[in-house]
BAMI-520035 format. One record per residue (C-alpha): residue number from 1; x, y, z. Coordinates in Angstrom, 2 decimals, always signed. Example, Ala and Ser with C-alpha at 12.3 -4.5 7.8 and 13.67 -1.06 7.14 Angstrom:
(pt 1; (+12.30; -4.50; +7.80));
(pt 2; (+13.67; -1.06; +7.14));
END
This chain:
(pt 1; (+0.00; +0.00; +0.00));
(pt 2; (+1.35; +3.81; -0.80));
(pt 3; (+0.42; +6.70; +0.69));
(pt 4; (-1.71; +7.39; -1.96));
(pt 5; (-3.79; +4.40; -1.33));
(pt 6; (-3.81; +4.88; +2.62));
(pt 7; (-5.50; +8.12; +2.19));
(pt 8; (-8.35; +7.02; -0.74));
(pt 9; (-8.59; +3.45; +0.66));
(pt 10; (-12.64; +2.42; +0.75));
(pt 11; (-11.66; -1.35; +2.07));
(pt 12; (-11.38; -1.32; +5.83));
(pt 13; (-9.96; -5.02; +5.74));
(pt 14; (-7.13; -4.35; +3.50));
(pt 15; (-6.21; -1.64; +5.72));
(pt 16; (-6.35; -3.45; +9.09));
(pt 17; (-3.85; -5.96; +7.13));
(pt 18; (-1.54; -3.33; +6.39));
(pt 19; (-1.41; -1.90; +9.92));
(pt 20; (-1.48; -5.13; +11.00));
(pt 21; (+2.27; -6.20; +8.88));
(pt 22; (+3.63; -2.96; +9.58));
(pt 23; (+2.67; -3.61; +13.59));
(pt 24; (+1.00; -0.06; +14.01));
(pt 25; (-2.09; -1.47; +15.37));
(pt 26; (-1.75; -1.84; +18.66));
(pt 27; (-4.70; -3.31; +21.36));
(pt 28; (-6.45; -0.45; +22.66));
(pt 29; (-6.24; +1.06; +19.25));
(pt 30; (-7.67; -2.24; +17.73));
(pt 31; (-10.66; -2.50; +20.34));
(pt 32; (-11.49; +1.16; +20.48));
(pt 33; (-12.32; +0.70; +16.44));
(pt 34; (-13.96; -2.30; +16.98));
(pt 35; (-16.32; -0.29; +19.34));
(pt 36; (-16.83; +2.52; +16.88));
(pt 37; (-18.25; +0.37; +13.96));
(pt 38; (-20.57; -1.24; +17.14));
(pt 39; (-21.88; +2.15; +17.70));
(pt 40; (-22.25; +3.22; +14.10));
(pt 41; (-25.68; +0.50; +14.44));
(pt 42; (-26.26; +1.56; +18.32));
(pt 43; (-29.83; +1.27; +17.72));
(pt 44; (-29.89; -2.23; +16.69));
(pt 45; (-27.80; -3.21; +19.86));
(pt 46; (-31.41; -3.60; +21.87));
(pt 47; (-30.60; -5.73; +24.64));
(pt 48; (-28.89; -3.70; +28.04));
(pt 49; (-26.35; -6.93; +28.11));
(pt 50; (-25.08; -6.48; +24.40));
(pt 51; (-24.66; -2.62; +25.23));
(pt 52; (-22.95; -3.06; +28.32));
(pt 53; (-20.11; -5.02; +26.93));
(pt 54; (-19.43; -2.04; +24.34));
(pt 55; (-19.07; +0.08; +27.53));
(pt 56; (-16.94; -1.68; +29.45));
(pt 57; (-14.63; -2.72; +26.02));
(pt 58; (-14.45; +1.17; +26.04));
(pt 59; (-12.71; +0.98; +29.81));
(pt 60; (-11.24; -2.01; +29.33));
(pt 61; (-9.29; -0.44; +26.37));
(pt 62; (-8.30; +2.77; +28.65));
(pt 63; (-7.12; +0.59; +31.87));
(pt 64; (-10.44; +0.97; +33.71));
(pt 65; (-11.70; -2.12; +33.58));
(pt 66; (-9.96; -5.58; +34.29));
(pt 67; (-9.90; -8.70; +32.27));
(pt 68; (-12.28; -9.88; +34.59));
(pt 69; (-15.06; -7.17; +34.22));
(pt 70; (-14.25; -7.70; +30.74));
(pt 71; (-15.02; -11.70; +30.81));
(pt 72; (-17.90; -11.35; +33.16));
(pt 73; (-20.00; -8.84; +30.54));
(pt 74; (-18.86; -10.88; +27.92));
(pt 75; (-20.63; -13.54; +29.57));
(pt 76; (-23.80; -12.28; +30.03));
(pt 77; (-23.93; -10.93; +26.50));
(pt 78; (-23.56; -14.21; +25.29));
(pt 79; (-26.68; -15.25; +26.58));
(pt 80; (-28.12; -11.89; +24.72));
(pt 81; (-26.03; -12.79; +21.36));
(pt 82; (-27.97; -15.89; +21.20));
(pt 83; (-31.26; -14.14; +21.56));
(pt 84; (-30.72; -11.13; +19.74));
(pt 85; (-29.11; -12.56; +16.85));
(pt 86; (-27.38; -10.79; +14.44));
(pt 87; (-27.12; -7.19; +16.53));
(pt 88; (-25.82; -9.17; +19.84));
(pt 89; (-23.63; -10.69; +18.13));
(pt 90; (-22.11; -7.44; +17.00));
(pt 91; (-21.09; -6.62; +19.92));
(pt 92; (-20.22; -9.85; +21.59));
(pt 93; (-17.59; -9.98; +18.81));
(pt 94; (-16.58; -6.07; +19.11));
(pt 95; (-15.34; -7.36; +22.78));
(pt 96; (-13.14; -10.49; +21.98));
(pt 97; (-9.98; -10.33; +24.14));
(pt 98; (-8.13; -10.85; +21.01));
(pt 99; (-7.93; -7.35; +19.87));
(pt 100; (-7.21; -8.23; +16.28));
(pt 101; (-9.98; -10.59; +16.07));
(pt 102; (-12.49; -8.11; +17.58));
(pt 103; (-11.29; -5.63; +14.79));
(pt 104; (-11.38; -7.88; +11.97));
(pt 105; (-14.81; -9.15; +13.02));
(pt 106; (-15.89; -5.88; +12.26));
(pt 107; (-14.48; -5.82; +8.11));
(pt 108; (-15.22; -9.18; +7.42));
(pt 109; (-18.14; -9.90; +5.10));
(pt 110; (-17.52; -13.66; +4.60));
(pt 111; (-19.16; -14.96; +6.86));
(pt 112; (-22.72; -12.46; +6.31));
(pt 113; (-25.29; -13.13; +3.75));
(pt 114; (-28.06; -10.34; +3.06));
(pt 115; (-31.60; -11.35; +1.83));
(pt 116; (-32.70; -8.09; +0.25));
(pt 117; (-35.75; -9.35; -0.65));
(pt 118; (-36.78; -9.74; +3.31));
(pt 119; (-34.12; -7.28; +4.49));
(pt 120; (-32.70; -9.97; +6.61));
(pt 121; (-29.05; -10.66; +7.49));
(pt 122; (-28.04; -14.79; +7.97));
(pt 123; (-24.91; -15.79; +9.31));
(pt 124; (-23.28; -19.30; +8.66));
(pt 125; (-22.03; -20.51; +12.34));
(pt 126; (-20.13; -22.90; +11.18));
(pt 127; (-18.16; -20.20; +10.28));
(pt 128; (-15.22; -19.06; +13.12));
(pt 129; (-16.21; -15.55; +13.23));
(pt 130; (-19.34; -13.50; +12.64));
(pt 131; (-19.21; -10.60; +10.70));
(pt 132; (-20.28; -7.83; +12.44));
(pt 133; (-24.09; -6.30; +12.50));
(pt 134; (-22.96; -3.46; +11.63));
(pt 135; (-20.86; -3.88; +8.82));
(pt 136; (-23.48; -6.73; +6.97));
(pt 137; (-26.58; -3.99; +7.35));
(pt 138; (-25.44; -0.49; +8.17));
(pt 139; (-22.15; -0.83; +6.38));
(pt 140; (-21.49; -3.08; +3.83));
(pt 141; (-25.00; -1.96; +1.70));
(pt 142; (-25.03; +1.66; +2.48));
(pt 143; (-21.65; +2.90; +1.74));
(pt 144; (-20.49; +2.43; +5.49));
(pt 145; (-16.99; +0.65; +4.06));
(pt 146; (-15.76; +4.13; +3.57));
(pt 147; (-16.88; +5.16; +7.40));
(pt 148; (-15.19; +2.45; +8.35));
(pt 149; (-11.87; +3.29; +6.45));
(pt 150; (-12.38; +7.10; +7.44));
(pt 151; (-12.24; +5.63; +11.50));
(pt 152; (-9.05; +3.69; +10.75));
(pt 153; (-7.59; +6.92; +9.45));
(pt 154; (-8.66; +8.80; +12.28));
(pt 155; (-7.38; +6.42; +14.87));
(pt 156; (-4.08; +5.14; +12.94));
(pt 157; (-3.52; +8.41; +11.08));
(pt 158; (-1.50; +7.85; +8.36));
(pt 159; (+1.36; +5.06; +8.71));
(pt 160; (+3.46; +7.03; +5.86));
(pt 161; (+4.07; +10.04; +8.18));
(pt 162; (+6.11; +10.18; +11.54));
(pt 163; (+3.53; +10.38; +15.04));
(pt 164; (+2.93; +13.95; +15.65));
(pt 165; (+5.27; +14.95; +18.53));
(pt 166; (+3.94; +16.66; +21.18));
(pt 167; (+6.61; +19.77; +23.25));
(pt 168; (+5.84; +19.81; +26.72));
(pt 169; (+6.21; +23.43; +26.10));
(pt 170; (+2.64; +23.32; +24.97));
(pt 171; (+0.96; +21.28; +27.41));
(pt 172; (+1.79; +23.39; +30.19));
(pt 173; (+1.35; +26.73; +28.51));
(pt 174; (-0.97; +29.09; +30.04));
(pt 175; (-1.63; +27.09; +33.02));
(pt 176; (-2.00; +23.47; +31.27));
(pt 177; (-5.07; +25.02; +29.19));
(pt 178; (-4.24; +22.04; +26.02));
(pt 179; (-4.07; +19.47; +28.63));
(pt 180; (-7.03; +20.10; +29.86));
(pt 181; (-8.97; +20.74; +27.16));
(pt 182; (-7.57; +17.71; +25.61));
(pt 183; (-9.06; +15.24; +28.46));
(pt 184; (-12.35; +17.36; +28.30));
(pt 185; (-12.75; +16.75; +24.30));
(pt 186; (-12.11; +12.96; +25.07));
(pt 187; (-14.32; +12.65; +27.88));
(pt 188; (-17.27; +14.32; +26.14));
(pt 189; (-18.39; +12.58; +22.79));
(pt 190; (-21.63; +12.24; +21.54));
(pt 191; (-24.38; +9.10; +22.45));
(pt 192; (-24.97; +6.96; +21.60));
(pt 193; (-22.58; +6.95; +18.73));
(pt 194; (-19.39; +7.86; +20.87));
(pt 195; (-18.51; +10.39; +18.03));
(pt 196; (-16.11; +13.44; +19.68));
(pt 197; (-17.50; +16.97; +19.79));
(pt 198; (-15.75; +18.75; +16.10));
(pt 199; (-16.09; +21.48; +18.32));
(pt 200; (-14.06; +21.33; +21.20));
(pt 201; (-11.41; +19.30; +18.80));
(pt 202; (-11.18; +22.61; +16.78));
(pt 203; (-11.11; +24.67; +19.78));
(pt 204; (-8.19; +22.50; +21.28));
(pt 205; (-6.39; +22.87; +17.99));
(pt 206; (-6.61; +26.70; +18.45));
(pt 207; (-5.00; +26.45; +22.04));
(pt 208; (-2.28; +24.03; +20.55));
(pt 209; (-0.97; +26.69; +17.78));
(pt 210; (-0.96; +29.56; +20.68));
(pt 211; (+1.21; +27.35; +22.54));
(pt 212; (+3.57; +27.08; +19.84));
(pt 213; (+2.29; +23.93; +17.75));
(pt 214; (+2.88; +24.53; +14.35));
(pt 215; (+2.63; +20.61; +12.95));
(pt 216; (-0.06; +21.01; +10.35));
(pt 217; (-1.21; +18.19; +10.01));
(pt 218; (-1.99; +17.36; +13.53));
(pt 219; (-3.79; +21.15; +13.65));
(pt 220; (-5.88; +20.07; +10.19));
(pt 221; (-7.01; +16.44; +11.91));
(pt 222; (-7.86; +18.34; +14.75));
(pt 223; (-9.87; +21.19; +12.30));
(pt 224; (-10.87; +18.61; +10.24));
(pt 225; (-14.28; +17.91; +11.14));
(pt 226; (-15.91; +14.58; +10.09));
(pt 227; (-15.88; +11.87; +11.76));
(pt 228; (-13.51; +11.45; +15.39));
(pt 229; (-13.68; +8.90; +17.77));
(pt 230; (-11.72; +7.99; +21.20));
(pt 231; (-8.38; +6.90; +19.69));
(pt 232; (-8.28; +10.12; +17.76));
(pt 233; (-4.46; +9.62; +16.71));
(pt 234; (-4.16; +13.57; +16.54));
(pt 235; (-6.17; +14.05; +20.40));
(pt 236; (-3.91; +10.14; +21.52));
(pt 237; (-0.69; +12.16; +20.81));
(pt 238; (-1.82; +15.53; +23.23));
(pt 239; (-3.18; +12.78; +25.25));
(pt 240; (+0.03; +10.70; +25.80));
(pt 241; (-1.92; +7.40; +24.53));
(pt 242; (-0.87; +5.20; +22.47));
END
């Protein structure tokens, strides 16, 4: 893959692979995206059980869950996979503790088969994975292949340039101001979706060139509007995650 490619890419699989063989992709990364393409189809995640293992995947992913808390809600959302079907299963699979499998499960079509006739979606269980809900309805007949690429590229950035750096200069300029209106922008997104407020991203990117930032392309991911999720790679790098 060139740069080229990376940046027009509509085929969310071929650019997990890529991250994957280049090993950019690392596990919160991998199960914060996972979560994003669950919330894309929120709606269709009915059962309480099925939505609570999105949230805790969420603090899992950020340290504030353990792989306990994790296990336990993936338990009980099991037993709401089974009756929910297709939508439970979504985010049964978003949760994996494999963080490359709960990714993949989320750009891999194989496995889905769409009646349009009875707008339907059948899975084959013999099958080692289910595709995700999401992608099979919401994504894979509506155009959401490109969402899906456009989260990668918000979350990975772009492989072919270096990781913004971040001065410490700027992050305790004018009292800390970018710090804290970094961990403000990543604490308030919008719900159900989980999508961070354009806003307060473009508001932190003002804050960052008073304090002296002048990488442009972290300022124009920040500006950039569209679609941002937690694992932002431009808010990650203010943030100190990885």
């Amino acid at each position: 893959m060139t740069h080229t490619q990376w940046t027009s890419c509509k085929y969310p699989e071929d650019m997990l692979d890529f991250l994957l063989s280049r090993g950019r992709a690392g596990e919160r990364k991998l199960h914060l995206f996972a979560v994003a393409c669950v919330r894309r189809a929120w709606e269709a995640v009915e059962d309480g059980r099925s939505r609570r293992v999105i949230e805790v995947t969420e603090r899992y992913a950020d340290g504030l869950a353990t792989a306990e808390e994790l296990a336990s809600a993936r338990s009980d959302a099991s037993y709401a996979a089974r009756a929910g079907m297709a939508a439970g299963y979504a985010a049964l699979y978003a949760a994996s503790p494999d963080a490359v499998d709960a990714a993949r499960a989320n750009t891999n079509p194989d496995t889905t088969y769409y009646d349009a006739d009875v707008g339907a979606v059948y899975y084959d269980y013999s099958a080692d994975r289910v595709a995700d809900y999401s992608f099979a309805q919401a994504e894979a007949w509506s155009g959401g292949r490109g969402a899906q690429a456009d989260l990668l590229r918000d979350i990975f950035g772009n492989p072919f340039r270096p990781r913004p750096r971040i001065e410490r200069a700027w992050l305790t300029w004018n009292e800390g101001i970018v710090s804290r209106l970094a961990e403000a922008t990543y604490e308030h997104r919008e719900m159900p979706g989980g999508t961070l407020d354009n806003a307060r991203l473009s508001i932190l990117a003002d804050a960052l060139q008073e304090a002296g930032c002048d990488d442009n392309h972290l300022l124009g991911h920040l500006r950039s509007g569209g679609l941002h999720v937690r694992g932002c790679h431009a808010l990650d790098a203010v943030l100190g995650k990885s």
